[in-house]
VMD Tcl script that draws the C-alpha trace (Angstrom):
set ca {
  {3.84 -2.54 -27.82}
  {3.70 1.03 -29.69}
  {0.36 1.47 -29.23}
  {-0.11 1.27 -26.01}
  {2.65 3.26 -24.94}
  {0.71 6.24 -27.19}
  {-2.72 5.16 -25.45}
  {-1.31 6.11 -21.83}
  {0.68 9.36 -23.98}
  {-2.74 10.38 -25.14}
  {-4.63 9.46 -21.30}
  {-1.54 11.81 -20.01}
  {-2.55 14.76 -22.54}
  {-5.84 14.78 -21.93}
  {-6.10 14.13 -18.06}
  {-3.49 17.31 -18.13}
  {-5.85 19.40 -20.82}
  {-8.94 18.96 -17.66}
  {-6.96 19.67 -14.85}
  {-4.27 21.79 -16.28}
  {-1.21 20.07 -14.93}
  {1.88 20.34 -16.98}
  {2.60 16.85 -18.79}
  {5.53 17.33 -20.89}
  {8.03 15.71 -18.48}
  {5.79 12.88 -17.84}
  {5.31 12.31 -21.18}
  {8.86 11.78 -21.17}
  {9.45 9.74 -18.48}
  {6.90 7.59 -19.84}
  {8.57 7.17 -23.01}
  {12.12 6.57 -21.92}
  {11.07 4.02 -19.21}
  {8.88 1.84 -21.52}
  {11.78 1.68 -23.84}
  {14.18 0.54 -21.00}
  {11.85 -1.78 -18.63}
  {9.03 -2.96 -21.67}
  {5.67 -3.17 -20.94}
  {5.63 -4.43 -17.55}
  {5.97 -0.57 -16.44}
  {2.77 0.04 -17.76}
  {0.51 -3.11 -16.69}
  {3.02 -3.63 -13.45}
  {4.89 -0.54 -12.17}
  {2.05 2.13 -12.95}
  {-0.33 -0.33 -11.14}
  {1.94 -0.34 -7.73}
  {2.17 3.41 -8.16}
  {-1.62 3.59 -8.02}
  {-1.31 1.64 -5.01}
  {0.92 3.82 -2.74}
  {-1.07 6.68 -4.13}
  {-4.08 5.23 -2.57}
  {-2.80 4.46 0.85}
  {-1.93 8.20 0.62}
  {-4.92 9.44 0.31}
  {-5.96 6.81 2.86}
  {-3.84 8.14 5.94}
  {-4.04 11.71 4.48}
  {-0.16 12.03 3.55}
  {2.39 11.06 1.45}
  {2.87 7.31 2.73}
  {6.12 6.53 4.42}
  {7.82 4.01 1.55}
  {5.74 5.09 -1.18}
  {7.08 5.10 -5.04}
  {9.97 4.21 -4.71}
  {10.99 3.35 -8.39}
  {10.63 6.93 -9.37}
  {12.47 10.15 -8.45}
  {10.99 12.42 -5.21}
  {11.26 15.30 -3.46}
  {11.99 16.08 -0.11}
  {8.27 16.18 0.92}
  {7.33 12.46 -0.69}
  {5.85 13.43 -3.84}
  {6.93 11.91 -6.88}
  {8.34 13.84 -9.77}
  {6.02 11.66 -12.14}
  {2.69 13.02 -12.60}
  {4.05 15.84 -10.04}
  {1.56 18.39 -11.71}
  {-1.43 16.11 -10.74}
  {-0.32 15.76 -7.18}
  {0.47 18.92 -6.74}
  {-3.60 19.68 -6.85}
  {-4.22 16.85 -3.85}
  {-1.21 16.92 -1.75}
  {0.73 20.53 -0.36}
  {4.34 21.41 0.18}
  {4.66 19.01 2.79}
  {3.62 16.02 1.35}
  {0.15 16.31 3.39}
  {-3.49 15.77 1.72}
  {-5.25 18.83 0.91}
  {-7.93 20.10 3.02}
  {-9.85 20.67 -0.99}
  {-7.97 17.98 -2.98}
  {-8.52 17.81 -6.86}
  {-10.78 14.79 -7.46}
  {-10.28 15.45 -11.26}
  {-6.59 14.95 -10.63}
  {-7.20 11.96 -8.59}
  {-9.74 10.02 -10.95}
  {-6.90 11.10 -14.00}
  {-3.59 9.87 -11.67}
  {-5.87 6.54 -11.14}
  {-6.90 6.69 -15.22}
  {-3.31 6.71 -16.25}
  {-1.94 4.09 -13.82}
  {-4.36 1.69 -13.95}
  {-5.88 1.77 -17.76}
  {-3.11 -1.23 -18.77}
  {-3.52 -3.27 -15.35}
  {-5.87 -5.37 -16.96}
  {-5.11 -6.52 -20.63}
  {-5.11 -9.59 -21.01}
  {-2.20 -11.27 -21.80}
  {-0.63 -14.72 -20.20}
  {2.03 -14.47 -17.39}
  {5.69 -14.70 -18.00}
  {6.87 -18.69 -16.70}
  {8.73 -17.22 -14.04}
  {5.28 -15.68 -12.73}
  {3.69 -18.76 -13.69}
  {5.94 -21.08 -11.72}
  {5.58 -18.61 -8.47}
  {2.32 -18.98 -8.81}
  {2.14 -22.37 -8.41}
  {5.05 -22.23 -5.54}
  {2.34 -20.18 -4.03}
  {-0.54 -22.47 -4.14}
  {1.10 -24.61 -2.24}
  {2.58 -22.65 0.58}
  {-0.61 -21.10 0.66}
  {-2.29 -24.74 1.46}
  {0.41 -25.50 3.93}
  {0.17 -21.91 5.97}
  {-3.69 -22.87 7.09}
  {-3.77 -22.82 10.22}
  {-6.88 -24.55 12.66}
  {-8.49 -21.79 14.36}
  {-8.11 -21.67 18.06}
  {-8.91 -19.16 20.76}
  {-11.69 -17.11 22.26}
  {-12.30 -15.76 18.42}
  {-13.03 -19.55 17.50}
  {-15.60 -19.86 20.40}
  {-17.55 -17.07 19.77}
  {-17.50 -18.16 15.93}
  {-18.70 -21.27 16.77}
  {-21.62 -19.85 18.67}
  {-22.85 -17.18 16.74}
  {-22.80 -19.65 13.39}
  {-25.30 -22.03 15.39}
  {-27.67 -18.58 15.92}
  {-27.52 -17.73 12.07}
  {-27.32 -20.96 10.67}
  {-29.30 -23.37 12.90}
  {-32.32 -22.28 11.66}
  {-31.94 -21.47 8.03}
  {-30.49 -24.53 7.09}
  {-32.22 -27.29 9.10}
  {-36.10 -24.86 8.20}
  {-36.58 -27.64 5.72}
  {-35.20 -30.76 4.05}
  {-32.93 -29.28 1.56}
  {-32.36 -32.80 0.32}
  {-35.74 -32.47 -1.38}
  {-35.07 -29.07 -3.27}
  {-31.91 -30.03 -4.58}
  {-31.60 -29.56 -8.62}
  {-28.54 -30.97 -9.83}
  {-26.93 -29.25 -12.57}
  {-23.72 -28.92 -14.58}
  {-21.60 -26.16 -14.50}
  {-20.66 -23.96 -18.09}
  {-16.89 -24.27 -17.11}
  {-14.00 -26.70 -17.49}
  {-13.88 -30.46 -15.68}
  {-11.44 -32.16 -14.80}
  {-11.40 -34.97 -16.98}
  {-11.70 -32.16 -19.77}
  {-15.10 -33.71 -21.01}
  {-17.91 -30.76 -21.78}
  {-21.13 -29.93 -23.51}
  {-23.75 -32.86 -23.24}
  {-21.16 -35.29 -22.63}
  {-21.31 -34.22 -19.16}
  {-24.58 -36.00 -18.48}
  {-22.61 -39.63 -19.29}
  {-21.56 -39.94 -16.37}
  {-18.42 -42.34 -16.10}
  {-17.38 -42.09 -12.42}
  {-19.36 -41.60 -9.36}
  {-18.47 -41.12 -6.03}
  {-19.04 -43.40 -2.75}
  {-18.91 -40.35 -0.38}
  {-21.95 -38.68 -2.30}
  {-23.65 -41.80 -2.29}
  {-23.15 -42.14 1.50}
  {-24.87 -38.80 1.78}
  {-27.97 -39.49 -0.31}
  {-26.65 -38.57 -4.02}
  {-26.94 -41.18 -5.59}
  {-26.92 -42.05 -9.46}
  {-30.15 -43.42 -9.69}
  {-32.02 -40.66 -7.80}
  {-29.57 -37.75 -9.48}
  {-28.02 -39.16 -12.16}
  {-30.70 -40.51 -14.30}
  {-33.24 -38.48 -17.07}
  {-35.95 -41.32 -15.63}
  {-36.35 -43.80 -13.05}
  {-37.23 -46.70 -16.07}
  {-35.48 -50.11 -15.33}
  {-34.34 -49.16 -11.71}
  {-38.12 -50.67 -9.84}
  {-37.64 -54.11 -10.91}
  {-40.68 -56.50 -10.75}
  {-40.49 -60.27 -10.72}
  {-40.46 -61.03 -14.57}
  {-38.20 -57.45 -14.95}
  {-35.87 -58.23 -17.26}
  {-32.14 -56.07 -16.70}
  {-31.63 -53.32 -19.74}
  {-27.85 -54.64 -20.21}
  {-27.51 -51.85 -22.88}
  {-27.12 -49.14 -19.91}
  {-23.46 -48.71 -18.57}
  {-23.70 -47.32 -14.97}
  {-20.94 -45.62 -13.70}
  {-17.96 -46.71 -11.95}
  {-18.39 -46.43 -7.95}
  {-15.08 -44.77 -6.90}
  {-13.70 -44.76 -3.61}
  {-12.45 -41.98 -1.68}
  {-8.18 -42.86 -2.27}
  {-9.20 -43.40 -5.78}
  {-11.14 -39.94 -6.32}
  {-9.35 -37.56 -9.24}
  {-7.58 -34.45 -7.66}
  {-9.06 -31.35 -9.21}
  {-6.75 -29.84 -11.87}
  {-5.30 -26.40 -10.69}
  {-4.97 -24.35 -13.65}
  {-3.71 -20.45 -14.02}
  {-6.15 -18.01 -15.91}
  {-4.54 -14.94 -16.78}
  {-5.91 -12.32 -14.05}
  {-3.57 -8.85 -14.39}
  {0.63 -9.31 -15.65}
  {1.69 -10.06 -12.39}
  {-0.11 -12.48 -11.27}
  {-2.61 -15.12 -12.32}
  {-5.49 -16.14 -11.36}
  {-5.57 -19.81 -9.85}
  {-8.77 -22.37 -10.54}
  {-9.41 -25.73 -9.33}
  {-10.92 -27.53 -11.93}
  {-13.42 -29.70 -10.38}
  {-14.30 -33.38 -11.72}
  {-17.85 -34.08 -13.46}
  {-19.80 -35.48 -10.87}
  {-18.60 -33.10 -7.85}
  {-19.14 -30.01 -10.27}
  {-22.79 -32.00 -10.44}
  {-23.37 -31.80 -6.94}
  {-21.67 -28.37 -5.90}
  {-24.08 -27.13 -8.30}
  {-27.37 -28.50 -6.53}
  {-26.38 -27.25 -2.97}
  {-25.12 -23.98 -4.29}
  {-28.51 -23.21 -6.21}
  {-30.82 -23.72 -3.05}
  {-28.21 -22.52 -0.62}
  {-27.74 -19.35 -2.70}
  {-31.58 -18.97 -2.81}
  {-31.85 -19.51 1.31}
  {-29.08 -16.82 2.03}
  {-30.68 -13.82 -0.30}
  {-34.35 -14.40 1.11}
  {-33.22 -14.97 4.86}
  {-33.86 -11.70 6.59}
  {-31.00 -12.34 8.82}
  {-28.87 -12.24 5.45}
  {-31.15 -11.12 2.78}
  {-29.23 -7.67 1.34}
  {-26.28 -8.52 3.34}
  {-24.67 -11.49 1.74}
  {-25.26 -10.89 -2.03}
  {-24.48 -13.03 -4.93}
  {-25.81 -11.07 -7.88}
  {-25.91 -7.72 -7.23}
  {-22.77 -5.45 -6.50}
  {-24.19 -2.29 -6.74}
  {-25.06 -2.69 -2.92}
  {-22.02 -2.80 -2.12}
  {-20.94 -0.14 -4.39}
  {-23.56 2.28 -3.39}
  {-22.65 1.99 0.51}
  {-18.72 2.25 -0.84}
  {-19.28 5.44 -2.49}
  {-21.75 7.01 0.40}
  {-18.79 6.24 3.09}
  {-16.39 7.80 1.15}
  {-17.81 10.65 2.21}
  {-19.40 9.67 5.50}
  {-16.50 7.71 6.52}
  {-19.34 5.37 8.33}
  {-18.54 2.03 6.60}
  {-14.67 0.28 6.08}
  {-13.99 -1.60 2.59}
  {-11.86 -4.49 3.36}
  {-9.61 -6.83 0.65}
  {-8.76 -10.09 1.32}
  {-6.08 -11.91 -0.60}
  {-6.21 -15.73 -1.21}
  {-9.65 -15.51 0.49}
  {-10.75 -18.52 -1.59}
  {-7.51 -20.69 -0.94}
  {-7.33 -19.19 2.51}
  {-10.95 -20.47 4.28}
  {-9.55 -23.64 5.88}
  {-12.30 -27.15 6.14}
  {-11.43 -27.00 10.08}
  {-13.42 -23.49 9.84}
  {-16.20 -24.79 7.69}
  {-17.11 -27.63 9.95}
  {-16.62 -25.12 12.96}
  {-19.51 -23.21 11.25}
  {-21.93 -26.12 10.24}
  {-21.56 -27.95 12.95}
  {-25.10 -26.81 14.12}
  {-26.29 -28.71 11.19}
  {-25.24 -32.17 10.86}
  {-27.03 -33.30 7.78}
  {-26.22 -29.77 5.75}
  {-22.80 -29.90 7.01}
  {-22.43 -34.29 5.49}
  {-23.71 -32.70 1.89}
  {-21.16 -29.99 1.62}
  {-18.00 -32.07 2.64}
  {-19.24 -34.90 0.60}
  {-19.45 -32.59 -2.53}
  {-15.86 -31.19 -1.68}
  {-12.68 -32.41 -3.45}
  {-9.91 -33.70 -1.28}
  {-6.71 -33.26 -3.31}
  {-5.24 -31.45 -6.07}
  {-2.92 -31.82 -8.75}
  {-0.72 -28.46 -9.45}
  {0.33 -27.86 -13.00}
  {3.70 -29.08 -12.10}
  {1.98 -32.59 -11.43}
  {2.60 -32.56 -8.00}
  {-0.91 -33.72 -6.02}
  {-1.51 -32.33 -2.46}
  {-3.88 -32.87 0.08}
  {-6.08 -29.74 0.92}
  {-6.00 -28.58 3.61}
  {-8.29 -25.55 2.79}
  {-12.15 -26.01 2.04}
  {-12.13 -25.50 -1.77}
  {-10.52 -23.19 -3.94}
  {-12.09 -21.30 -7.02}
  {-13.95 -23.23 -9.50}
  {-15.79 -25.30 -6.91}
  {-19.41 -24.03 -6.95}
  {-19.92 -24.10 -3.09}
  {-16.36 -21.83 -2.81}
  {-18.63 -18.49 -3.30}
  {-21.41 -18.80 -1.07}
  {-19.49 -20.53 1.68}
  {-16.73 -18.42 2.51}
  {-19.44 -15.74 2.35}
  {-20.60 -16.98 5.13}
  {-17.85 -17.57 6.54}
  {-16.70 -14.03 6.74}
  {-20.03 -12.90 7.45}
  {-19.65 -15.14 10.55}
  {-16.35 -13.91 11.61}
  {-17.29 -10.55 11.45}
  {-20.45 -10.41 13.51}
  {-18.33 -12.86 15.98}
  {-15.76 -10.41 16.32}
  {-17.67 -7.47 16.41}
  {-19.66 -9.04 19.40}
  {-16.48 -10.40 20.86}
  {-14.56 -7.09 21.35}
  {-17.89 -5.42 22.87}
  {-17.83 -7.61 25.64}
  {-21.03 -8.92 25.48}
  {-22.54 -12.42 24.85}
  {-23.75 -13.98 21.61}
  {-27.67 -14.06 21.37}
  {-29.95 -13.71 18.78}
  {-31.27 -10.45 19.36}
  {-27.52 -8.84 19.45}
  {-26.69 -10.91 16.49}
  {-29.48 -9.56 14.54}
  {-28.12 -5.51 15.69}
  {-24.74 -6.62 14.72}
  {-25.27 -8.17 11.36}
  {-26.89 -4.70 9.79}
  {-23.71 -3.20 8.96}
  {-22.27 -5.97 7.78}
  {-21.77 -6.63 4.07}
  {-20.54 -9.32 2.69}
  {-19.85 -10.12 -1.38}
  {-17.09 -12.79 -2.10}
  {-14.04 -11.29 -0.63}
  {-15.09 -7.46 -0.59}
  {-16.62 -6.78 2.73}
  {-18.12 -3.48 4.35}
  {-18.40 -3.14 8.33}
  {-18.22 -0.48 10.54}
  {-14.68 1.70 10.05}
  {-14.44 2.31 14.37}
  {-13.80 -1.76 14.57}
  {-12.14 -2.16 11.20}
  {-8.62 -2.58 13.48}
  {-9.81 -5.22 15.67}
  {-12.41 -7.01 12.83}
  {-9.40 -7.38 10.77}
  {-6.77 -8.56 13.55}
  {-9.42 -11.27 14.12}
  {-9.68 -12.42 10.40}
  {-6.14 -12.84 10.48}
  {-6.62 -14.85 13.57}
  {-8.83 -17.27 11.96}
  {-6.31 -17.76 9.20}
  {-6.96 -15.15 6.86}
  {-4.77 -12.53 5.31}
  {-6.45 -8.85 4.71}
  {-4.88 -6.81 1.99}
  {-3.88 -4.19 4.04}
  {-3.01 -2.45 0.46}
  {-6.92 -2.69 -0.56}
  {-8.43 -2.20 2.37}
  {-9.65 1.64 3.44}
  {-10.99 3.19 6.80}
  {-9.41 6.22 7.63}
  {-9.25 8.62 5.12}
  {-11.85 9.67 1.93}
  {-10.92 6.94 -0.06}
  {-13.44 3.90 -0.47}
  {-13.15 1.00 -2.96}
  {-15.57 -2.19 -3.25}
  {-16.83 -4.55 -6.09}
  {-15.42 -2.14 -8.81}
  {-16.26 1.10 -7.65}
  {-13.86 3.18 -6.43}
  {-14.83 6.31 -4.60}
  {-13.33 9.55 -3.07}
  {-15.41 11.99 -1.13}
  {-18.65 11.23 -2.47}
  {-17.25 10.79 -6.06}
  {-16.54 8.01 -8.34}
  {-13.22 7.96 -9.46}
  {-13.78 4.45 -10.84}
  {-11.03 4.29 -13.79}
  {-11.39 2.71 -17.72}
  {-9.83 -0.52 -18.01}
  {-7.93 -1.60 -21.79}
  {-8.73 -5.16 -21.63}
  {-7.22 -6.38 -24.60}
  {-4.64 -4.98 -27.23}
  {-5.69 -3.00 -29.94}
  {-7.27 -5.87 -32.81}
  {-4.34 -6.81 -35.48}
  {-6.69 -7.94 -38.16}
  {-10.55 -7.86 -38.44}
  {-10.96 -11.50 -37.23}
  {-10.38 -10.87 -34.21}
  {-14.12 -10.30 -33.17}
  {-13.40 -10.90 -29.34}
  {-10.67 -7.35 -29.67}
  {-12.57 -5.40 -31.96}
  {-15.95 -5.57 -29.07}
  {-13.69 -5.39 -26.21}
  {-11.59 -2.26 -27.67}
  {-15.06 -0.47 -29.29}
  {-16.12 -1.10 -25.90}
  {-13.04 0.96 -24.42}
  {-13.17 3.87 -26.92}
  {-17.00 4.64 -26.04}
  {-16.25 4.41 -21.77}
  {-13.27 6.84 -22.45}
  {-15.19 9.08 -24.51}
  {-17.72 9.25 -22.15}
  {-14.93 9.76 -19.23}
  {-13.70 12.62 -21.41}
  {-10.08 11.21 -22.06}
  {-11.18 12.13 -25.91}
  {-7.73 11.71 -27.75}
  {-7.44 8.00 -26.08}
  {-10.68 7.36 -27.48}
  {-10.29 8.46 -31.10}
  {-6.56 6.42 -31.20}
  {-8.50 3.25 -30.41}
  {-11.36 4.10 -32.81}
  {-8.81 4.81 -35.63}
  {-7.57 0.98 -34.56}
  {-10.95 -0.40 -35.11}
  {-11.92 1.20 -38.30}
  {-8.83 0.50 -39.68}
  {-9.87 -2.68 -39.37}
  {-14.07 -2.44 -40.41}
  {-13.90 0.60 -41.98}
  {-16.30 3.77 -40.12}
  {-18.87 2.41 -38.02}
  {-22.01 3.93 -37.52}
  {-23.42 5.92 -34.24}
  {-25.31 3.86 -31.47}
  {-27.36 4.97 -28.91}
  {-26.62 4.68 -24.71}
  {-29.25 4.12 -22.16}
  {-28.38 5.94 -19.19}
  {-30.51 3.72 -16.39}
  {-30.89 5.86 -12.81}
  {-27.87 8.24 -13.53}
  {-25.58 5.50 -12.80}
  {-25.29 2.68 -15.37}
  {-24.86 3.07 -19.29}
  {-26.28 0.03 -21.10}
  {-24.41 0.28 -24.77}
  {-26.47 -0.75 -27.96}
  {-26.20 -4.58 -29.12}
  {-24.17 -2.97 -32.50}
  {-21.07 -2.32 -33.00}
  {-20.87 1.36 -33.10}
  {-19.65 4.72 -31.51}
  {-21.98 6.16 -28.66}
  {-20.76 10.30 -29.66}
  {-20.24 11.16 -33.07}
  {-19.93 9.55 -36.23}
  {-19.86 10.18 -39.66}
  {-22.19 7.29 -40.10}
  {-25.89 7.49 -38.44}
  {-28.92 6.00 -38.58}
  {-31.70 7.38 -40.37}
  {-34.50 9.04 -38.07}
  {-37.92 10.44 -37.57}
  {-39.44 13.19 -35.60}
  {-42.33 11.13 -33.49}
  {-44.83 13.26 -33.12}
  {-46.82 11.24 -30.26}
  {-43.14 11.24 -28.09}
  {-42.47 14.53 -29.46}
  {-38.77 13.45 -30.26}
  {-36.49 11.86 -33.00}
  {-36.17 8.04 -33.06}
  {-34.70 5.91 -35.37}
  {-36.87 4.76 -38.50}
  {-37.91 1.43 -38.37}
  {-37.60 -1.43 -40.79}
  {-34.85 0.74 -42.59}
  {-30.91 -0.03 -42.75}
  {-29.97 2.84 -45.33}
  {-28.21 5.21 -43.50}
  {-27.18 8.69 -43.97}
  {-23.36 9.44 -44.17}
  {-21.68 12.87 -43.07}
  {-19.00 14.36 -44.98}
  {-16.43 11.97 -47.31}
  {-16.29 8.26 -46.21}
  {-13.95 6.22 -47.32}
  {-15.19 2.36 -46.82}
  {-12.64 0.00 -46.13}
  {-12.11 -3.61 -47.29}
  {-14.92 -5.76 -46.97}
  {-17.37 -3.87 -45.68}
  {-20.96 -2.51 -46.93}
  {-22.76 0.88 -47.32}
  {-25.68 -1.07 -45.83}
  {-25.84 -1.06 -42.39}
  {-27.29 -3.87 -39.90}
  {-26.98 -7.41 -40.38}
  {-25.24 -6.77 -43.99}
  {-22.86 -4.08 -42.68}
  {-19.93 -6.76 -42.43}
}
mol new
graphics top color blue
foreach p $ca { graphics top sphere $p radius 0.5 }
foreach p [lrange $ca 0 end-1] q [lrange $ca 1 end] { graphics top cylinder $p $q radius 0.2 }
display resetview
């Protein structure tokens, strides 16, 4: 597509205007290889150049086997975006004792802006994908070894007492999940249920205590007469159970992202134990601000201090979801019986690829199941304060798993622990059947990244992400917020000409749109107006008044007449009244 090749044009012009690096001969490298190779060099290839650059930075050089789609030099360095890298790595291909962060947040802007946009997957990538799930199922592994002792005895100190404190069974709160099912019924048709199944009954679920709005008609007395208007639901066996539906959401170009689509009544039930067991980990204080669910900035905060303290490691892990195998969940509740009954009856047991093929799982659930999150959370919460207690040579207790577990931190599959053990931490995660992404993962060097911010040296370098093309007409609402969205981060990153191309897309579309104000909350976060509407300058503003009580300007209340700067041309469709009649 045109325009995006002159998006990354314009992101190369003005990351060279701040750091004053040449940009001609990218420019044309750009060009000619998006004409040969399509887009995939800009939402594939730039991505994997980003990559190697990182793991530069990481071990302080020019990585061995770095870019190797694009012309070098002797020392490493890449002739593309050479006068960037020239400001963060010498003569000899080694990392500069004063690198350029500017340089390093604008190589990272240009690489990465495209990696994003959503688009499907090509079939081949599709059909990979599903080659993929597969394998992945059939590589688990059951953990064995000194690392699976000392799991198993450190998961009876944390979880002992913080699942068996009380009778969950009596906190429970069934509801249903916003997403997909299986049996591709949603809305309020959820709550008829058709199926039901015998394992969750065995456990204690049962339709008449879970599945009912009342208990009328189910305490019959001797002249009760049966309701025969009410269809239960069928009691379904374990052979006869539905697979969950693997389906492929589109994630970045070159690869999607895989979800299990989970059936009606399991989605029910994952929903009640994930509620209260969510609840129990964030208020524990053996996990309470160490195994976090809703807020990343934690995580993000610590990321961005040990990028320049070098204290704490960010660690990746790929197919962490499909990857956690049931042998290691039962390992881990196997303190608690009862808990343990409720979460295995509430898990799938096969699963049907797109392909139609249906597999038995092997792993403990993928995606889309709502006890996937918070369990393998624990899980590699476990594994790390196991290890970390293993390789010091010392004994599990609860005193020395209470020291261990504070610098551990744990969100989904981004985890923080001390860099020293990062080596051995990792080598055991493997060990238990996990794969680290080696390529994602950072301990040596400056370079930190975790939950979406990306650091270097104490800086953000945290890039803006396109993600979705440029709107083609003005019905496509989703585009137009998404791509207003974009223009206002980049503005406020300072790419400027980026900004105004994908404004001039917009308002070709809406004609000019007025300018909204940004909340900046604790120097960190920029909450956007609910209105469409540039955050800098535009021709079209709001009206205002000088407050005298605040002693500033605020805009005037109960008023949608607007003042315009300079000539305006309106476009098609569109009002000189701003608010809810601007469109």
């Amino acid at each position: 597509m045109k325009s995006l090749v002159e998006l990354h044009v314009a992101l190369l012009l003005d990351g060279g205007g701040k750091c004053g690096a040449a940009t001609s001969r990218d420019v044309k490298t750009l060009r000619g290889r998006v004409e040969r190779e399509g887009d995939s060099f800009l939402t594939i290839t730039l991505p994997a150049f980003c990559k190697d650059f990182e793991r530069s930075l990481d071990q302080k050089k020019v990585a061995p086997g770095s870019f190797l789609s694009f012309k070098k030099e002797a020392s490493g360095i890449p002739s593309f975006l050479k006068g960037f890298l020239r400001l963060v790595f010498d003569s000899q291909g080694l990392l500069l004792d004063k690198p350029n962060v500017d340089c390093i947040r604008a190589v990272r802007q240009i690489c990465l802006f495209s990696k994003k946009v959503l688009r499907p997957c090509s079939p081949e990538r599709m059909e990979a994908a599903t080659e993929r799930f597969a394998q992945c199922d059939n590589e688990i592994i059951d953990p064995v070894g000194q690392v699976r002792r000392y799991f198993k005895r450190v998961s009876t100190i944390l979880w002992s007492t913080l699942l068996e404190g009380e009778d969950f069974r009596s906190h429970l709160t069934p509801r249903h999940g916003p997403g997909a099912t299986q049996e591709r019924i949603s809305g309020n048709q959820k709550w008829v249920f058709r199926r039901w199944h015998r394992r969750l009954t065995g456990v204690g679920f049962t339709y008449s205590k879970f599945g009912r709005g009342s208990f009328t008609g189910v305490l019959q007395c001797k002249h009760h007469v049966p309701d025969t208007s009410e269809v239960w639901p069928d009691l379904v066996e374990p052979e006869n159970e539905e697979p969950v539906r693997v389906v492929f959401v589109p994630k970045t170009l070159k690869t999607p992202r895989v979800i299990a689509v989970e059936p009606v009544v399991m989605q029910f039930a994952q929903q009640a134990l994930s509620r209260w067991l969510i609840g129990r980990l964030e208020s524990c204080p053996l996990t309470a601000g160490h195994v976090n669910f809703r807020d990343q900035t934690v995580n993000q905060h610590l990321a961005l201090d040990s990028s320049s303290t070098g204290h704490l490691a960010t660690v990746d892990l790929s197919e962490a979801s499909d990857r956690v195998s049931l042998a290691l969940v039962s390992d881990m509740l196997d303190s608690v019986p009862v808990f343990r009954d409720w979460v295995l009856a509430c898990r799938s047991l096969r699963a049907q690829t797109p392909t139609g093929e249906v597999i038995r799982l092997k792993k403990f659930a993928s995606m889309g199941s709502a006890l996937c999150f918070p369990v393998e959370s624990m899980v590699f919460f476990t594994i790390i304060i196991a290890s970390r207690i293993l390789r010091s040579g010392r004994f599990p207790t609860r005193r020395l798993v209470q020291s261990m577990a504070r610098d551990v931190y744990v969100f989904g599959d981004d985890l923080l622990f001390p860099s020293d053990e990062a080596p051995a931490i990792c080598d055991d995660l493997e060990a238990l059947g996990l794969k680290v992404n080696r390529h994602k993962s950072f301990w040596t060097g400056q370079f930190r990244e975790s939950c979406g911010a990306d650091a270097f040296a104490g800086e953000l370098v945290t890039p803006v992400y396109l993600r979705q093309d440029l709107p083609a007409d003005r019905t496509d609402a989703s585009q137009i917020l998404s791509c207003t969205a974009t223009a206002n981060q980049l503005s406020q990153a300072g790419y400027a000409s980026a900004s105004a191309l994908i404004r001039k897309s917009v308002e070709r579309r809406l004609g000019p749109l007025p300018q909204v104000p940004s909340i900046s909350v604790k120097g960190s976060r920029v909450l956007e107006s609910a209105a469409i509407g540039w955050t800098n300058d535009s021709i079209v503003v709001p009206r205002r008044r000088w407050n005298k009580a605040l002693q500033r300007s605020i805009p005037l209340l109960g008023s949608h007449v607007t003042e315009v700067r300079g000539p305006l041309r309106w476009g098609p469709g569109t009002s000189k009244v701003l608010g809810t009649d601007r469109v």
